[in-house]
C-alpha positions in Angstrom: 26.5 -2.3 -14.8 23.4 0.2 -13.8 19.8 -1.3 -14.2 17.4 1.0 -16.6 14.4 1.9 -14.9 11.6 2.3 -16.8 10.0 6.3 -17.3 6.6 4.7 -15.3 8.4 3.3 -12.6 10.7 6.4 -11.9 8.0 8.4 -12.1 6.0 6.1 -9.3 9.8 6.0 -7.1 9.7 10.3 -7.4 6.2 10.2 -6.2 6.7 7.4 -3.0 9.9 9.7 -2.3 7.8 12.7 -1.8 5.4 11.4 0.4 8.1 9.5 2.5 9.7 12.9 2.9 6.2 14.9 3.7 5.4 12.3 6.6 2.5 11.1 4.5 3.9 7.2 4.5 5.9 7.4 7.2 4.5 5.4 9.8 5.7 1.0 9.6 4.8 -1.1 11.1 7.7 -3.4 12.9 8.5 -6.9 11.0 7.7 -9.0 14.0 4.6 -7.9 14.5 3.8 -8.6 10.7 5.1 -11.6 11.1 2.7 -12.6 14.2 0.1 -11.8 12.1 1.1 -13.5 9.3 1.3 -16.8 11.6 -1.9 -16.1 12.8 -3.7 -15.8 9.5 -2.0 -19.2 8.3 -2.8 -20.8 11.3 -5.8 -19.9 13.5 -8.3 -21.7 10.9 -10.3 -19.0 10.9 -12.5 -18.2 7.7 -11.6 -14.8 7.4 -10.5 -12.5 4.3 -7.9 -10.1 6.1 -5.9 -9.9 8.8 -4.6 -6.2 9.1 -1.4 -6.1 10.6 -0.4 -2.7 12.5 -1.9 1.0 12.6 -0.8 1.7 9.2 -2.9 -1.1 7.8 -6.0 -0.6 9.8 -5.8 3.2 9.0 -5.7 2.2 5.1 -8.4 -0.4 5.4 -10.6 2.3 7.5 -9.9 4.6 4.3 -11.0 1.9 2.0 -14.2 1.5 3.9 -14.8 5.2 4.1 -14.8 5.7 0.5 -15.7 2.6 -0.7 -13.0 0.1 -2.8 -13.5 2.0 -6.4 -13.3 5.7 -4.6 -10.1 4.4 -2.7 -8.5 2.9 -6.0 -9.7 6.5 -7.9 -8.0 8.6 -5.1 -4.4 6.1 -4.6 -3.9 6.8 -8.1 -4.3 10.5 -7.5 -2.0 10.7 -4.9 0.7 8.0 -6.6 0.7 10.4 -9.5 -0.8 6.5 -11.8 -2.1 6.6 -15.1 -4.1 4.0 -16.4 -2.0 1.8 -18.5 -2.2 1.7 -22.2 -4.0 -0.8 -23.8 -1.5 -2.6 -26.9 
C-alpha cells in the first residue's frame, strides 16, 4: 500500500530537497545537544521565550531579527516555494 501525498505537500518536499542538495539547509545541529537545551528550557526556571539550540537556530533567529518577524515569514515562503492557503 503507497500513501498519496497531497500536490501542496510534494511541492513543499521538491522544494526542501533542492535546498538540502544546494547546501542551503545543510547544517544540523546534533540531537544531544538539542536535547541539553531542551532540559534546560524545562528546567532552569527561567522566564524566558526561547532557548535556541545550535548554530542553525541562532543563525535563523538572527535572520528573523534582521528583517523583522512579518519580512522573515514574507521571504520563508519565497524561498519554500508557499502559497497562501485558500480560504473554503
Amino acid at each position: 500500500m503507497q500513501a498519496k501525498i497531497d500536490q501542496d505537500y510534494e511541492t513543499l518536499n521538491k522544494r526542501l530537497g533542492e535546498l538540502f542538495a544546494d547546501g542551503t539547509l545543510i547544517t544540523f545541529t546534533e540531537a544531544e545537544k538539542i536535547a541539553a537545551v531542551v532540559y534546560e528550557a524545562a528546567t532552569d526556571s527561567k522566564d524566558q521565550l526561547r532557548y535556541l539550540a545550535g548554530e542553525d537556530a541562532k543563525k535563523i533567529a538572527q535572520q528573523r531579527l534582521n528583517q523583522g518577524s512579518e519580512n522573515f515569514r514574507i521571504n520563508l515562503r519565497q524561498t519554500l516555494n508557499l502559497n497562501a492557503p485558500e480560504l473554503k
